[in-house]
C-alpha positions as CSV (number, residue, x, y, z in Angstrom):
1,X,0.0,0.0,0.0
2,X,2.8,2.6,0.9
3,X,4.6,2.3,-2.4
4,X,1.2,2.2,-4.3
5,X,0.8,5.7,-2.4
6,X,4.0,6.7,-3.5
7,X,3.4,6.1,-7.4
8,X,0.1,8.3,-7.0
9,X,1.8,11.2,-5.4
10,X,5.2,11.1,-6.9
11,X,2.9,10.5,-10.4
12,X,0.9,13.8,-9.1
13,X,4.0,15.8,-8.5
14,X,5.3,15.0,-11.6
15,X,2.2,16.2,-13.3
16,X,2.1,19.3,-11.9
17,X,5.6,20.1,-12.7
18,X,5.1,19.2,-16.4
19,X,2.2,21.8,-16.0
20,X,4.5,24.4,-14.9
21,X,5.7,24.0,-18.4
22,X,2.6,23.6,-20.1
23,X,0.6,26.2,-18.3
24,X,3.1,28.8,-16.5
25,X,1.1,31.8,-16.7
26,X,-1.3,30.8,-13.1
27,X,2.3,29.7,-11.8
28,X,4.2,32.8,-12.5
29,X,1.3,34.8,-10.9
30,X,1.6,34.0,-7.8
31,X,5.0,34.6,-7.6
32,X,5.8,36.9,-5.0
33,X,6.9,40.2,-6.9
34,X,9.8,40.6,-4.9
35,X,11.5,37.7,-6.8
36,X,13.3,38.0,-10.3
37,X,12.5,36.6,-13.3
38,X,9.2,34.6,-12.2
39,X,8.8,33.1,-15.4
40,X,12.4,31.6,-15.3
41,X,11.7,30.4,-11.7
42,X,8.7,28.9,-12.5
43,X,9.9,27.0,-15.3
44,X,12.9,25.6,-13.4
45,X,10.6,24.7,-10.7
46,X,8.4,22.5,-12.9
47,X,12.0,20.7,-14.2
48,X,12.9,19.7,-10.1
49,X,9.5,18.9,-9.5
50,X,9.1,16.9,-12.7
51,X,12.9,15.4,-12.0
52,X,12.0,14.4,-8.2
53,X,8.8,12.6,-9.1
54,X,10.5,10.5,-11.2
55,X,13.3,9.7,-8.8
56,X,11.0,8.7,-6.3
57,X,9.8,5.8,-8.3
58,X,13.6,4.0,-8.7
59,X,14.7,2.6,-5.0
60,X,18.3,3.8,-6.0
61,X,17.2,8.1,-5.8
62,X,14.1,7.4,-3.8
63,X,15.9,9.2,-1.1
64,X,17.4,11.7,-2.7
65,X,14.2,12.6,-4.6
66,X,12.8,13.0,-1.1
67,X,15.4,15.9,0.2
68,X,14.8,17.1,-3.2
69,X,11.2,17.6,-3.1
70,X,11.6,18.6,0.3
71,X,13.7,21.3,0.2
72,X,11.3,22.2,-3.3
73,X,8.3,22.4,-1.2
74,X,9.8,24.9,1.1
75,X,11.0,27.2,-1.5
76,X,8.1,27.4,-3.4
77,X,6.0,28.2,-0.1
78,X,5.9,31.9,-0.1
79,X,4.3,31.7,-3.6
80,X,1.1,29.9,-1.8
81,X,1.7,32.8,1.2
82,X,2.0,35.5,-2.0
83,X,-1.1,33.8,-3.5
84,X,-3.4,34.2,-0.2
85,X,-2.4,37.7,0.9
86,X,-2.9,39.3,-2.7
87,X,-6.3,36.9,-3.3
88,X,-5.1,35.9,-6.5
89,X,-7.3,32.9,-8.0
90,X,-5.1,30.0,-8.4
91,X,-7.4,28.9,-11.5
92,X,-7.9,31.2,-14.0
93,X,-11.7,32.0,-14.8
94,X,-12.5,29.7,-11.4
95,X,-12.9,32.6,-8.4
96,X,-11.5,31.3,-5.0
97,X,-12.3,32.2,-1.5
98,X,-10.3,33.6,0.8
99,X,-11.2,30.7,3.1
100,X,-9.6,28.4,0.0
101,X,-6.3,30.3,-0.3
102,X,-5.4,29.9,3.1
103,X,-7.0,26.5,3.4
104,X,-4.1,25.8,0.8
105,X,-1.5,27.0,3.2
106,X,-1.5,23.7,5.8
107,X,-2.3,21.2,2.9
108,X,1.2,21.7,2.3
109,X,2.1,20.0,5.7
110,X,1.3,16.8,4.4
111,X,3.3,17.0,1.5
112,X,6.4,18.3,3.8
113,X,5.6,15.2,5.7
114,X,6.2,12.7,2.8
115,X,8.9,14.2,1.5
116,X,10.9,14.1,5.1
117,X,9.7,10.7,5.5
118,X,11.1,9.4,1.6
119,X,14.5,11.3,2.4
120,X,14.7,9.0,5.8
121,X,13.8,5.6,3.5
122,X,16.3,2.9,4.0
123,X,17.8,2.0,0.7
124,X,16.7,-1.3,-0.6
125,X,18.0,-4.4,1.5
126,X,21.5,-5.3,0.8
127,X,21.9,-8.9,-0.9
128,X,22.0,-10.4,-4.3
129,X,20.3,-8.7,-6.4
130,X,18.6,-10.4,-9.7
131,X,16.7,-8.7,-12.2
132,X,13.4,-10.2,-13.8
133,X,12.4,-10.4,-17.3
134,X,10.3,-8.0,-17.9
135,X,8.4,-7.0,-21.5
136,X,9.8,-3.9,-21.7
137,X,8.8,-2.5,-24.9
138,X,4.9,-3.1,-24.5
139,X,5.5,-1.1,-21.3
140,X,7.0,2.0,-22.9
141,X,4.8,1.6,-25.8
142,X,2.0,2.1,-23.8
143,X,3.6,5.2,-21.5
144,X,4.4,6.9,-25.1
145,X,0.4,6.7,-25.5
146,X,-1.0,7.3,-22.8
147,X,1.2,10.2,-22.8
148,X,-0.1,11.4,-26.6
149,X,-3.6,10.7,-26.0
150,X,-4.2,13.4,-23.9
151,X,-2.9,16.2,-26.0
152,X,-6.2,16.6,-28.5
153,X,-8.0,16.8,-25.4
154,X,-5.5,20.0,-24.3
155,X,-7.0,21.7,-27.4
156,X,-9.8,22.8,-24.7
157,X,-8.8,26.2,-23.2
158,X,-10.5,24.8,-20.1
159,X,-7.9,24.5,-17.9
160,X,-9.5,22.0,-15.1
161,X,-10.5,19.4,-17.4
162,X,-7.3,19.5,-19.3
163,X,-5.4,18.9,-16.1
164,X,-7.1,16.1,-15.2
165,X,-6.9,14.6,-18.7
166,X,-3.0,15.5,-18.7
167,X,-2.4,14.7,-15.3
168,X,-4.3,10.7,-15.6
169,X,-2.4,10.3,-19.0
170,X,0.9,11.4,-17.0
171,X,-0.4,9.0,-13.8
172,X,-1.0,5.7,-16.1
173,X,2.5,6.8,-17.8
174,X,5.1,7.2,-15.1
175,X,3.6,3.6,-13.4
176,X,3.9,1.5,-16.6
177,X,7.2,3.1,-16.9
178,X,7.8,2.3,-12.6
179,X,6.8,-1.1,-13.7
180,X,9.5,-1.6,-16.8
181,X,12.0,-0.4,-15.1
182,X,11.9,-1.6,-11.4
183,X,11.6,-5.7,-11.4
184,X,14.2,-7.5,-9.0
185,X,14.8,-10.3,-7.1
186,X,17.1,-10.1,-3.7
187,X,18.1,-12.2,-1.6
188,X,19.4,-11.8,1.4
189,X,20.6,-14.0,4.7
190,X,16.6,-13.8,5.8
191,X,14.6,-12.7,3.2
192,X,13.7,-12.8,0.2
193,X,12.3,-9.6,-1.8
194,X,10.5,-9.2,-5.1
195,X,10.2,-5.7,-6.0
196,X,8.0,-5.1,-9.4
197,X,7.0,-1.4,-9.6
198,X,4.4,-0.5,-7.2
199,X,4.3,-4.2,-6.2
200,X,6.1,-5.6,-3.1
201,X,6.6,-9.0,-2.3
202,X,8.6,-10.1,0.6
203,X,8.7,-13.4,2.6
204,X,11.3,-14.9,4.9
205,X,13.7,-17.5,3.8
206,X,13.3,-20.1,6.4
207,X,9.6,-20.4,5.3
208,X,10.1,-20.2,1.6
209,X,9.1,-22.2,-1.3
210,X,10.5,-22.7,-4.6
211,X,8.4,-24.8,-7.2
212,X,8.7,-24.2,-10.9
213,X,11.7,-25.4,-13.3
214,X,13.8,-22.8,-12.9
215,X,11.9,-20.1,-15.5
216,X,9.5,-19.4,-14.3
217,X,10.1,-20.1,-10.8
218,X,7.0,-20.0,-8.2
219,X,7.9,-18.4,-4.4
220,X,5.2,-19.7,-1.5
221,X,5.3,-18.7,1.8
222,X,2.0,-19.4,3.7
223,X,-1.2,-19.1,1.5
224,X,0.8,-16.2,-0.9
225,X,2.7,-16.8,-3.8
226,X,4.3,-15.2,-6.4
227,X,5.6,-16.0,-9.9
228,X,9.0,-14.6,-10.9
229,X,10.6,-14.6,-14.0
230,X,14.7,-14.1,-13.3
231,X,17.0,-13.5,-16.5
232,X,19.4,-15.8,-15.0
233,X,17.7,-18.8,-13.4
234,X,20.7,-20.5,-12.1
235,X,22.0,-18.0,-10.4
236,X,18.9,-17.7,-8.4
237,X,18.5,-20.6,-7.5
238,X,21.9,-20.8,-6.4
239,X,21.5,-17.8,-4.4
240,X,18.4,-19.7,-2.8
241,X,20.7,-22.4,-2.0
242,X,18.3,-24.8,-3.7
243,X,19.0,-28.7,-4.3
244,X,17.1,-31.5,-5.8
245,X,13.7,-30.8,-3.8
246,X,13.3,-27.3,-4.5
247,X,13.7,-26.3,-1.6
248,X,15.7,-23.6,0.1
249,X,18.6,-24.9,2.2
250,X,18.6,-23.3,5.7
251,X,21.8,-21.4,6.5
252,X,22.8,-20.6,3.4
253,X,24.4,-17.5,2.9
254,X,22.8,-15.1,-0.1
């Protein structure tokens, strides 16, 4: 469930940095007029933003994405401050209230919140790591369109609808892309880990089963299973410390 909340919100932030680019001119009004060059800082702000939500998707820069988006969300604060003080409508042609503006000011906790809490993530366990086969092209095939479906539908100077359309083209995107990317296997001296985009598996080793012939290869443990598909079979299995009856030898080291 976490990492499934993750992809939404790191999806979401991604979204609304690539509207930054699309759609600066609400973005550069808010700016606070006592900064230069709002234009340029907007547009640079919609780069990090765009830049961190993808990093939060790859285990490797979750972290990092997380000071990242941190210290992002912090900066760009006094534009939200700017944008309740001077009662400037954060939608164009959609009038706010002044309860809304200010309502906007502690919704940004939240997001503070997950940020500090993705820069403290542990990196992924340490251990052998195998990667799965995994149809990659079919995956970014289908990122590319749902990425290009939404433009016709930007035609429409309305902006709300054309954010959501852009947004849930940008959201069904950056998870198949999550989901070509990130698919491993690791082992470690207790565990065992699959990690397949949004999906996370994990079981301990001393309760593990291994059925299958080696590709595909079929983890148990209890009433869950899951079917993995490693590019090197051998190696896994070795790393499983697996013998005649499938099944893993205890002690091992991974």
């Amino acid at each position: 469930m976490r990492r499934a909340i993750d992809g939404v919100l790191a999806a979401a932030v991604f979204a609304v940095g690539a509207l930054h680019l699309v759609w600066p001119d609400p973005f550069v009004a808010i700016v606070p007029p006592s900064l230069p060059a709002p234009r340029t800082l907007v547009l640079t702000s919609g780069v990090f933003e765009m830049l961190g939500g993808l990093g939060v998707m790859l285990p490797r820069t979750r972290r990092m994405a997380g000071v990242g988006l941190l210290l992002l969300f912090i900066v760009v604060f006094p534009a939200n401050v700017h944008m309740a003080l001077a009662g400037i409508d954060p939608v164009p042609g959609l009038p706010g209230s002044n309860l809304g503006r200010w309502a906007r000011l502690p919704m940004q906790i939240p997001l503070w919140w997950w940020a500090w809490d993705l820069a403290r993530t542990p990196s992924p366990p340490a251990g052998d790591r195998h990667q799965l086969v995994v149809a990659q092209t079919p995956l970014l095939l289908g990122a590319l369109v749902a990425v290009a479906l939404p433009w016709p539908g930007l035609a429409d100077h309305a902006l709300v609808g054309s954010t959501v359309v852009l947004t849930a083209g940008l959201l069904l995107a950056t998870l198949l892309v999550w989901r070509a990317f990130e698919a491993e296997l690791i082992v470690t001296d207790d565990r065992v880990v699959v990690l397949r985009g949004p999906f996370r598996w994990t079981a301990p080793r001393r309760d593990l089963r291994v059925t299958g012939e080696g590709h595909p290869l079929q983890l148990h443990h209890g009433d869950q299973h899951v079917t993995v598909r490693p590019e090197h079979p051998r190696a896994v299995r070795e790393a499983l410390g697996l013998h005649d009856d499938r099944a893993p030898r205890k002690g091992r080291r991974a």
